[in-house]
C-alpha positions as CSV (number, residue, x, y, z in Angstrom):
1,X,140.0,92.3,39.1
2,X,141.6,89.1,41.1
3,X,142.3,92.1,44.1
4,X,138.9,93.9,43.5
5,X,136.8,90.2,44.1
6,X,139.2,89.2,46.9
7,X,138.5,92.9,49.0
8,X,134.8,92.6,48.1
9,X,134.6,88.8,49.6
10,X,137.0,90.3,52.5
11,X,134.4,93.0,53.0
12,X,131.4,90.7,53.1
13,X,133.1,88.1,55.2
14,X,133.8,90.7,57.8
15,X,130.1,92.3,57.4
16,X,128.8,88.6,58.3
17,X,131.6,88.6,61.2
18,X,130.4,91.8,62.2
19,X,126.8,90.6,62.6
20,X,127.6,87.1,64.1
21,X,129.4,89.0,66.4
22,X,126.2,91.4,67.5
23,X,123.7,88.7,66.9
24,X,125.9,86.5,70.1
25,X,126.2,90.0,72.1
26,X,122.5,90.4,71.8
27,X,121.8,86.8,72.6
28,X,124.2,86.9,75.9
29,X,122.9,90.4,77.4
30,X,118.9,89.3,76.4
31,X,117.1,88.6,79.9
32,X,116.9,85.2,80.8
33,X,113.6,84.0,80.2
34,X,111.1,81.7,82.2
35,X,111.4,78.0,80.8
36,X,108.4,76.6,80.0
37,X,105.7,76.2,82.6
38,X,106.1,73.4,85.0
39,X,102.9,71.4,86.4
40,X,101.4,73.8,89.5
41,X,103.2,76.4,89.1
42,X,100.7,78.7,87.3
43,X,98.6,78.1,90.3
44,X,100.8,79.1,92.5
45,X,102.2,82.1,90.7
46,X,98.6,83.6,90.4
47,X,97.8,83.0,93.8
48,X,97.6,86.7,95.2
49,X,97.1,85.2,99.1
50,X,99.8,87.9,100.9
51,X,97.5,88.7,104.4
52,X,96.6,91.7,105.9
53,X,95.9,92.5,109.3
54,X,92.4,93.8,109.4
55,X,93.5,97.4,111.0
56,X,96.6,97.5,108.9
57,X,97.8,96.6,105.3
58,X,100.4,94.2,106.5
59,X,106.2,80.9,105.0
60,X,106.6,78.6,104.5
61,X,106.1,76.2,101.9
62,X,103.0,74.4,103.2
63,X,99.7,75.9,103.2
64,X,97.6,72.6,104.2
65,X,95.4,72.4,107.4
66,X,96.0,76.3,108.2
67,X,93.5,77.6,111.0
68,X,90.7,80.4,110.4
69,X,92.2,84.4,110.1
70,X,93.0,85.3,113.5
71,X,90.8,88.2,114.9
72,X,92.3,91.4,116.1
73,X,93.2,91.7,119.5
74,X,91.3,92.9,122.6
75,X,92.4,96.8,123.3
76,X,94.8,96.2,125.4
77,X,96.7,99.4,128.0
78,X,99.7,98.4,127.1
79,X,99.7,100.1,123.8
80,X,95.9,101.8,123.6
81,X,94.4,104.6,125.6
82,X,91.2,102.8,126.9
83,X,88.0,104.4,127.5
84,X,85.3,102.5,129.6
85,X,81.7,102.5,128.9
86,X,79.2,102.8,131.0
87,X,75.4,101.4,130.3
88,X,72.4,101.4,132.2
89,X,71.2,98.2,130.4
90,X,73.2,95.8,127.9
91,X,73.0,96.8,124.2
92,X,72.2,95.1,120.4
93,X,75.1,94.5,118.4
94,X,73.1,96.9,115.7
95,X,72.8,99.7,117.8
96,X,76.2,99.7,118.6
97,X,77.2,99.0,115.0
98,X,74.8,101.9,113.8
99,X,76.4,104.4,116.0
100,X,79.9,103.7,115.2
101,X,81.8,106.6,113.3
102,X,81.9,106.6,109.5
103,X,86.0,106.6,109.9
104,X,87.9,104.1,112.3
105,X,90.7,106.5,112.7
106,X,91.7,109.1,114.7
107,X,94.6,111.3,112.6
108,X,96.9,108.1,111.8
109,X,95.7,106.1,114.3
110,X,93.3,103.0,114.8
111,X,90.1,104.1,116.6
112,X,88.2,101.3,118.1
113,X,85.3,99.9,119.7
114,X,84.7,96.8,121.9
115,X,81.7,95.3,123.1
116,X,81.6,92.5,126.4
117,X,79.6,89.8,124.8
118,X,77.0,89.4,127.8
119,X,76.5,85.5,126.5
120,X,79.9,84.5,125.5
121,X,81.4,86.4,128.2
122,X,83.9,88.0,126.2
123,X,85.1,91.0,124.9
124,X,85.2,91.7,121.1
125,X,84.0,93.7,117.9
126,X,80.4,94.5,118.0
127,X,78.5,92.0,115.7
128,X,74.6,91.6,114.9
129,X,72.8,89.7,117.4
130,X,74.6,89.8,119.8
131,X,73.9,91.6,123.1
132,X,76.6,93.5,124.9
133,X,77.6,95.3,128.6
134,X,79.8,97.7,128.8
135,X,81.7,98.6,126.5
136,X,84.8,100.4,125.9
137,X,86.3,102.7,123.0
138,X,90.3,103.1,122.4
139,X,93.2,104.6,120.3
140,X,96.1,103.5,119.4
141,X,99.2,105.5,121.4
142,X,101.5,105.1,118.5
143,X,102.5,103.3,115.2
144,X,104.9,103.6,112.6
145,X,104.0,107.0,111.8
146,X,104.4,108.4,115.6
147,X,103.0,109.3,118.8
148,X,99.6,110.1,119.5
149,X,99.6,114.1,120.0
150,X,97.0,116.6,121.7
151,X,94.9,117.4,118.4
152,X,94.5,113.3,117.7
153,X,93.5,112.7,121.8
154,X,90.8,115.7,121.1
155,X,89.8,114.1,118.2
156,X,89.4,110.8,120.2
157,X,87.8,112.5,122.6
158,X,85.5,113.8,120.4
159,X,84.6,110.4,118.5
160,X,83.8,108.7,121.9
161,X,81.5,111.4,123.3
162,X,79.2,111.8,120.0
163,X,79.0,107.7,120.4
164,X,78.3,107.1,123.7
165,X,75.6,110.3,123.1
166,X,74.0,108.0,120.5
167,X,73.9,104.8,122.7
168,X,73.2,106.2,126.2
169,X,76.6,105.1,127.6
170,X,78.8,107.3,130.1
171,X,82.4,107.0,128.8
172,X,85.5,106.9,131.8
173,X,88.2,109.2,129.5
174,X,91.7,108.8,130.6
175,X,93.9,112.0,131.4
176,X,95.3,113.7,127.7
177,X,98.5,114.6,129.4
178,X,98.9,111.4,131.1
179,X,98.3,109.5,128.0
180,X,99.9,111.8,125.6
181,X,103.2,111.1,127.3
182,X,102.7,107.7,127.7
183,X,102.6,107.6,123.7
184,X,105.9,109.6,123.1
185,X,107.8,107.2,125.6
186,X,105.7,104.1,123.7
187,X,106.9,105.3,120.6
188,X,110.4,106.2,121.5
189,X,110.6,102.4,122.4
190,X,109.6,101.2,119.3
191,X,111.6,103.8,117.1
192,X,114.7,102.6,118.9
193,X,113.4,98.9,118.5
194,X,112.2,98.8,114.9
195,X,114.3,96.8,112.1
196,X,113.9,95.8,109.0
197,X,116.7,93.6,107.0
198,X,117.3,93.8,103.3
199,X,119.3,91.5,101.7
200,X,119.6,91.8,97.4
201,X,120.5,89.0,94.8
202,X,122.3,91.1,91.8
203,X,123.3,89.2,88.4
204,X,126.8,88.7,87.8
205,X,126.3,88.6,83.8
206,X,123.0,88.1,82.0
207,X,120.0,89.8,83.6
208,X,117.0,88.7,84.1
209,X,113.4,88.9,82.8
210,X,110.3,89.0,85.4
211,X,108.6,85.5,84.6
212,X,112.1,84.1,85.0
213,X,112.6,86.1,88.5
214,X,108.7,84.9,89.5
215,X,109.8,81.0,88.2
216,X,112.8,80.9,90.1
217,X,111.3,82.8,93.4
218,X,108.2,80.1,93.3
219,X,110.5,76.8,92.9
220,X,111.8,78.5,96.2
221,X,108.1,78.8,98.0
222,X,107.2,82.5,96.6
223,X,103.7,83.4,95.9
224,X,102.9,86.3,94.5
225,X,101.7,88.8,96.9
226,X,99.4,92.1,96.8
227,X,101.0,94.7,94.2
228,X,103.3,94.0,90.7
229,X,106.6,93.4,91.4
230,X,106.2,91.5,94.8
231,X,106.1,87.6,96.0
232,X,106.0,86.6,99.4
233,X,106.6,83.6,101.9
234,X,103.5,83.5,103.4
235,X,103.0,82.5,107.1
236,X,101.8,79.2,107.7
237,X,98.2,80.3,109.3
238,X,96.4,81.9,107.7
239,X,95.6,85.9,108.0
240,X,99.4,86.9,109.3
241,X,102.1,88.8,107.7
242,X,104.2,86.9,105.5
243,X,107.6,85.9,106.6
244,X,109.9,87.6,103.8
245,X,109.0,89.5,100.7
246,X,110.7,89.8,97.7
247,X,110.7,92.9,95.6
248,X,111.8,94.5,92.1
249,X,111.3,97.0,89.8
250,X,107.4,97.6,89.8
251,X,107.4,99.3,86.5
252,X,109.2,96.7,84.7
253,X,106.9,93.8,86.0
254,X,103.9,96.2,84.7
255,X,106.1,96.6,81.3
256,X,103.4,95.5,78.1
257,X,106.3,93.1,77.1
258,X,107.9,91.9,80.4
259,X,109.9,89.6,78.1
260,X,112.2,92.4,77.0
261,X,112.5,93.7,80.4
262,X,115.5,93.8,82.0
263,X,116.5,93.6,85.6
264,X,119.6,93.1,87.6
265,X,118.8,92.8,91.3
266,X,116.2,91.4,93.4
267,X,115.4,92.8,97.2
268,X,114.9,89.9,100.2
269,X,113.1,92.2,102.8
270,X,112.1,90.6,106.7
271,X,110.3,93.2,109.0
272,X,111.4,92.0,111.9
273,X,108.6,93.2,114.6
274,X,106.0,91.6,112.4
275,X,107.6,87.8,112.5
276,X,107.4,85.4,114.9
277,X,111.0,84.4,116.2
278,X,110.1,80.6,116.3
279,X,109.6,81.0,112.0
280,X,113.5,81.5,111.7
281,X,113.2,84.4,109.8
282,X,116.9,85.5,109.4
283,X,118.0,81.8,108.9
284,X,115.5,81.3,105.9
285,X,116.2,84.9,104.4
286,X,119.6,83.9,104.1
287,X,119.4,80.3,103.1
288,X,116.8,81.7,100.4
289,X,119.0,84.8,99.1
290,X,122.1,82.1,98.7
291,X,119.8,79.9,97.6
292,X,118.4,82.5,94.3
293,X,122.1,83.8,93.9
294,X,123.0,80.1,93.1
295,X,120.2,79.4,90.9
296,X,120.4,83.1,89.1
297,X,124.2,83.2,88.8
298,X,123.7,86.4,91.3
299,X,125.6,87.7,94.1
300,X,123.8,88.6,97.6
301,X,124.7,92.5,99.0
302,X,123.5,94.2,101.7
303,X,121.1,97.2,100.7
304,X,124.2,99.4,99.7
305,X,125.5,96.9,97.1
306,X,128.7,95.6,99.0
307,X,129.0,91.9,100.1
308,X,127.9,90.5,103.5
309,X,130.5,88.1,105.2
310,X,129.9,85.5,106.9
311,X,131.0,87.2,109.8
312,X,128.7,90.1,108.9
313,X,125.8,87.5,108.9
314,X,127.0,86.3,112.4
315,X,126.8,89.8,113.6
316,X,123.4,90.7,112.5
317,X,122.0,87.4,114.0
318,X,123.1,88.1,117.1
319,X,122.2,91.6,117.8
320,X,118.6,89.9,115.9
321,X,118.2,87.7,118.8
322,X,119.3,90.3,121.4
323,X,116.3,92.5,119.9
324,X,113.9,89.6,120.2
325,X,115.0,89.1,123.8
326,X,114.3,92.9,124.0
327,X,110.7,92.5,122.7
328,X,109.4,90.0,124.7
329,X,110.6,91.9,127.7
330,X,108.4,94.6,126.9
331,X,105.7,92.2,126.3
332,X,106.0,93.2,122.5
333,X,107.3,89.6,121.8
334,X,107.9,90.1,117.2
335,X,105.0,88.3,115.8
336,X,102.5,89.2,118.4
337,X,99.1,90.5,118.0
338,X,100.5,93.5,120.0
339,X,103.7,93.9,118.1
340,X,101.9,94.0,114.6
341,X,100.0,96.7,116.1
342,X,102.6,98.5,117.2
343,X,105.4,98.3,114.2
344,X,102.7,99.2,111.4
């Protein structure tokens, strides 16, 4: 009997060892969880304020005194084939606005109208009461999804005529072929131009959970931006792109228990075209990817998983500023009304 009790309290003792030993592996592998919630940071968590340009979908840490949205550009030659407008007398505001198409596109490009305000002595998008002479119609030559090709000139073509039939106007149209290859070599520019740097923040050990990600992203200047999934540092005036974004697992944020839900990376994302330089973009998406790793007990990759040097780092910045140099030459400067346009 002495050997029968002394296996049975062997058996139960190791049972409990067993479960001790799960309960602690379930424990260390659970997600690390948001701490409680600190004063302000609800606010700024649920504060969906990621711009958009008003054509297009698409830091800081200060959002006092920021200045009105900024209106979209003029049409401007440099990247828009330009119609002008002829009237025989200025017109309302309303009639232009009620002959405008019912779509602002032409194929995957932006299709717009501008009006010469005859009092402010500007040119702009047609508003009521206002009066206006000439005005002038344009498209896009390219974007992030290509050149502007025969069928989309027709089509522009086509848009401007049936307007200027409702208003009375004579419209100037530029040369298809002229134009058309003006696009492809735009667009060749800006393919050849384009970047967009990813860094990512993986865990070492414990994952993490989202509310834990969105608390240590905000204490960092993060506000949550358009979709699940995605905070942003937002510009410091209002109505630009933000800065950097910062990305995971949309499912998993939208999970009905996020608190179980597991994730092991983060994505840092700067699109480069679409950021002022003088907003030291590259410096702050490092400083901020170091600066989550630390705080996360993460590691910062490139895109592919492996480990950036600091001699890798060195390298990007440098070719970063050569590109910049490169933009403004073009008069594409990153951050400018133009180069938004362009790179969207």
């Amino acid at each position: 009997m002495t050997l029968q009790w002394s296996l049975l309290v062997l058996g139960v003792l190791f049972l409990l060892a067993l479960a001790v030993y799960y309960a602690w592996l379930a424990r260390k592998n659970k997600p690390r969880q948001a701490e409680p919630a600190e004063p302000g940071l609800a606010t700024s968590l649920d504060a969906r304020i990621e711009p958009h340009l008003s054509q297009h979908p698409l830091d800081g840490d200060s959002f006092a005194s920021s200045p009105a949205p900024e209106k979209r550009p003029s049409l401007d030659p440099l990247i828009d084939a330009v119609a002008p407008i002829a009237l025989e007398a200025p017109v309302s505001g309303e009639a232009v606005l009620a002959a405008l198409p019912s779509t602002r596109r032409v194929g995957s490009k932006p299709f717009f109208i501008e009006g010469f305000n005859v009092l402010a002595q500007r040119w702009e998008q047609p508003a009521v009461g206002q009066s206006y002479n000439p005005l002038q119609a344009g498209v896009q030559l390219a974007n992030r999804s290509g050149a502007l090709n025969d069928i989309e000139f027709s089509e522009f073509v086509m848009k401007t005529q049936n307007f200027c039939d409702a208003i009375n106007g004579t419209p100037d149209l530029p040369a298809m072929r002229s134009e058309v290859n003006r696009a492809r070599e735009l667009d060749q520019f800006a393919s050849a131009h384009d970047a967009q740097l990813v860094l990512m923040v993986q865990a070492r050990r414990a994952a993490w959970s989202p509310s834990y990600i969105q608390q240590m992203a905000a204490r960092l200047g993060f506000v949550m931006g358009s979709m699940a999934g995605r905070l942003v540092i937002p510009a410091r005036s209002s109505g630009l792109p933000p800065v950097l974004s910062l990305n995971f697992d949309t499912l998993t944020a939208l999970a009905d228990d996020p608190t179980q839900s597991a994730l092991r990376q983060i994505t840092l994302g700067l699109d480069v075209a679409q950021v002022d330089r003088a907003e030291k973009p590259f410096e702050r998406l490092r400083e901020l990817a170091d600066a989550l790793a630390h705080e996360m007990d993460g590691m910062v990759t490139d895109d592919q998983g492996a480990a950036v040097s600091p001699e890798g780092m060195a390298v990007i910045a440098a070719e970063l500023e050569q590109l910049y140099d490169l933009l403004a030459q073009r008069e594409l400067a990153a951050g400018s009304p133009l180069a938004r346009r362009l790179f969207s």
